[in-house]
C-alpha positions as CSV (number, residue, x, y, z in Angstrom):
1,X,-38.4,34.8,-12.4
2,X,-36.0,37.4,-11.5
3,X,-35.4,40.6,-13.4
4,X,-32.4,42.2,-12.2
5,X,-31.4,46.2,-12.6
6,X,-28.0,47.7,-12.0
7,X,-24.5,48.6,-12.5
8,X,-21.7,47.7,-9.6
9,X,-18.4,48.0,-9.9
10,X,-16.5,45.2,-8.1
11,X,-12.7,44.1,-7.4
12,X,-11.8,40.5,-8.1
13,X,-8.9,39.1,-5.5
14,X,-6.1,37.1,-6.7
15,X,-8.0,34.0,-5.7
16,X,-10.8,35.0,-8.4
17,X,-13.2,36.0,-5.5
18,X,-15.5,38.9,-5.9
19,X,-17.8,39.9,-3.4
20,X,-21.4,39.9,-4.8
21,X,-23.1,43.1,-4.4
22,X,-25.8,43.3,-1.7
23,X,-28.5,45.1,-3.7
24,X,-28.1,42.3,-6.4
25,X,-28.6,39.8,-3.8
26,X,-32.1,41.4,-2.6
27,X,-33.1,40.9,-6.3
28,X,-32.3,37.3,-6.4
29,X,-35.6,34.9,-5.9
30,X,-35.9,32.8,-3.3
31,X,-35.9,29.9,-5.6
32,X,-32.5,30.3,-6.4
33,X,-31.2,30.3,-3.1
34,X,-27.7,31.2,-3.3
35,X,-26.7,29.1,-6.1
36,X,-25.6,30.3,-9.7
37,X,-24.6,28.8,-13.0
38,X,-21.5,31.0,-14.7
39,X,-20.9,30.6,-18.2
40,X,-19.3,32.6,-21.4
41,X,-21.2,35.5,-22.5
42,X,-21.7,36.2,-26.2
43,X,-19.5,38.6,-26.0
44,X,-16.3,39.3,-24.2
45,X,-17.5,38.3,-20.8
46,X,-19.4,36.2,-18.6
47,X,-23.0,35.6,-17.8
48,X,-24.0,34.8,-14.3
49,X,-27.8,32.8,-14.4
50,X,-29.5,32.3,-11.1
51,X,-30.0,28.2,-10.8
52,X,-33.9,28.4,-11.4
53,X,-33.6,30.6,-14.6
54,X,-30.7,28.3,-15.9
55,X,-32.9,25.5,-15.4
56,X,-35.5,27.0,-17.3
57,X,-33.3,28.2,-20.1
58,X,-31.6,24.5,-20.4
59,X,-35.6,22.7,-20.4
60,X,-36.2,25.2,-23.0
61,X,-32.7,23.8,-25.1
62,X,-33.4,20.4,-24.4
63,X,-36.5,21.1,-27.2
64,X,-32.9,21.3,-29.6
65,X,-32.9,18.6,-32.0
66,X,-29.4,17.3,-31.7
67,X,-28.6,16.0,-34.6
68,X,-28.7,19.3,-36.5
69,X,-25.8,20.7,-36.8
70,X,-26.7,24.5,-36.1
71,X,-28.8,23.2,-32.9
72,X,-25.5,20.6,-31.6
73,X,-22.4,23.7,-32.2
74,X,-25.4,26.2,-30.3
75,X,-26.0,23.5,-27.3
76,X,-21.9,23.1,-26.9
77,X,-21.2,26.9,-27.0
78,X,-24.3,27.8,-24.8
79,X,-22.7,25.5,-22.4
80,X,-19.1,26.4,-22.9
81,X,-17.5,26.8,-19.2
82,X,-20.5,26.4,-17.6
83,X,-19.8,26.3,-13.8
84,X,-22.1,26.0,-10.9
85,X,-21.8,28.7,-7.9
86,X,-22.1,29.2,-4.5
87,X,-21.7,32.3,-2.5
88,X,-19.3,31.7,0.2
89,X,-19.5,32.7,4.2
90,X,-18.9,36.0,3.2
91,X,-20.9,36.7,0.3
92,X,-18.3,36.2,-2.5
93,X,-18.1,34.1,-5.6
94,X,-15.1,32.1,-6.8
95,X,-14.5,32.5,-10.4
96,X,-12.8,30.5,-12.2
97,X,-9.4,31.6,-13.9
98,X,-9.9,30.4,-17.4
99,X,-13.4,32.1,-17.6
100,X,-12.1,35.3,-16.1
101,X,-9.3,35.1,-18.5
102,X,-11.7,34.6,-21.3
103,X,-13.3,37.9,-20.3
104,X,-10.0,39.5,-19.7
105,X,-10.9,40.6,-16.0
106,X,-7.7,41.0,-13.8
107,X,-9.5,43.0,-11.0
108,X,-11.5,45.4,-11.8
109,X,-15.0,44.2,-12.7
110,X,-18.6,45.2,-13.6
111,X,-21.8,43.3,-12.4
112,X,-23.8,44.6,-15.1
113,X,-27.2,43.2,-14.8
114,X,-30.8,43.1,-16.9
115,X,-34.2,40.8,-16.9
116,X,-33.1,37.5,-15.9
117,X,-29.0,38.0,-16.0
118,X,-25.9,39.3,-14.7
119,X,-23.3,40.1,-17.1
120,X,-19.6,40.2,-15.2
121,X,-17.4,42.6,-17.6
122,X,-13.6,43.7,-17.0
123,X,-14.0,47.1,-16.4
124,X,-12.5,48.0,-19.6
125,X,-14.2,46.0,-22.1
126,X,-17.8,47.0,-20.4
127,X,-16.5,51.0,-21.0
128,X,-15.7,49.8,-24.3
129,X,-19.6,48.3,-24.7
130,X,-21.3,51.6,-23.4
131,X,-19.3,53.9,-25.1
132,X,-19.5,52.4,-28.5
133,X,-21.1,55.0,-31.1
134,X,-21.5,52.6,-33.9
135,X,-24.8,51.6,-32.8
136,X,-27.5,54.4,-33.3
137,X,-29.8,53.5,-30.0
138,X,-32.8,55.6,-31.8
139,X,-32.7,53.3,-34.6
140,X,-32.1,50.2,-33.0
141,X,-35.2,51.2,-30.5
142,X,-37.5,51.6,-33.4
143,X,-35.9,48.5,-35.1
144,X,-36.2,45.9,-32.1
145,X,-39.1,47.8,-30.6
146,X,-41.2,49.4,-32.8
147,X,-43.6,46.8,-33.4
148,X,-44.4,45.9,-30.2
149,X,-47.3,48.2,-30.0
150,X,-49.5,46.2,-32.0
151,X,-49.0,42.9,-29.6
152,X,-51.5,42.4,-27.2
C-alpha cells in the first residue's frame, strides 16, 4: 500500500489538466500503475485514491449492509463523483469541471497528500485548512493519539 508525504503547489489549465507532480509519482506503487479514482473529499475538496487502494477501500464497503439507512446515504456519498483517471502523455490529469467546481479550484491548486491519499485543495481553501486556530493540535494529539501506547 502506498503512503504518500507532501505538499505541491500546482496550476490547473482551462481544460481542467494539472500536471501531477513528479515526486508524488515516485511514491505511487507499482500496482497502481498510472490509474486513479477521484472523488469528493469530506471536505471542501477532492480526494485522489490510487486504483489498488480504492479497490481495497470499496471490498472493505461492500461488507455495508445496504438496507440500513446510515450504511446506503454513506455508500452514495463515498461514491459521489467518483471518476476513474489516467495520467496523460505528458503526465497530467484531467479533472473534471463539476468536481473542481465542487472544490472551488479555478487554477491554483494543492496536492496535499498523507498514508494512502492525495487531497487536491484550491489554494485558498487548503490556506484556510492549515491556518485554522480553532483546533488545539496538542489536544487533539493526546485525544486521537494518546492511547495508542498501550497497543501492541
Amino acid at each position: 500500500m502506498s503512503h504518500f508525504t507532501g505538499e505541491f503547489e500546482c496550476s490547473v489549465d482551462s481544460k481542467g489538466r494539472v500536471l501531477f507532480p513528479a515526486a508524488l509519482k515516485r511514491q505511487v506503487s507499482p500496482e497502481a500503475g498510472e490509474k486513479f479514482v477521484l472523488n469528493r473529499g469530506f471536505e471542501k475538496h477532492l480526494t485522489l485514491y490510487p486504483f489498488n487502494v480504492w479497490k481495497e477501500i470499496t471490498g472493505e464497503m461492500s461488507k455495508l449492509n445496504l438496507f440500513e439507512t446510515d450504511s446506503r446515504i454513506f455508500y452514495r456519498k463515498f461514491h459521489d463523483g467518483a471518476t476513474e483517471m489516467f495520467l496523460d502523455g505528458q503526465g497530467r490529469l484531467l479533472l473534471p469541471q463539476r468536481l473542481l467546481s465542487y472544490a472551488g479550484i479555478k487554477k491554483d491548486a494543492v496536492f496535499y497528500a498523507y498514508a494512502n491519499r492525495i487531497e487536491i485543495w484550491s489554494l485558498t481553501e487548503f490556506n484556510k485548512m492549515i491556518s485554522d486556530k480553532s483546533v488545539d493540535y496538542a489536544s487533539l494529539a493526546e485525544k486521537v493519539m494518546g492511547s495508542k501506547k498501550n497497543d501492541k
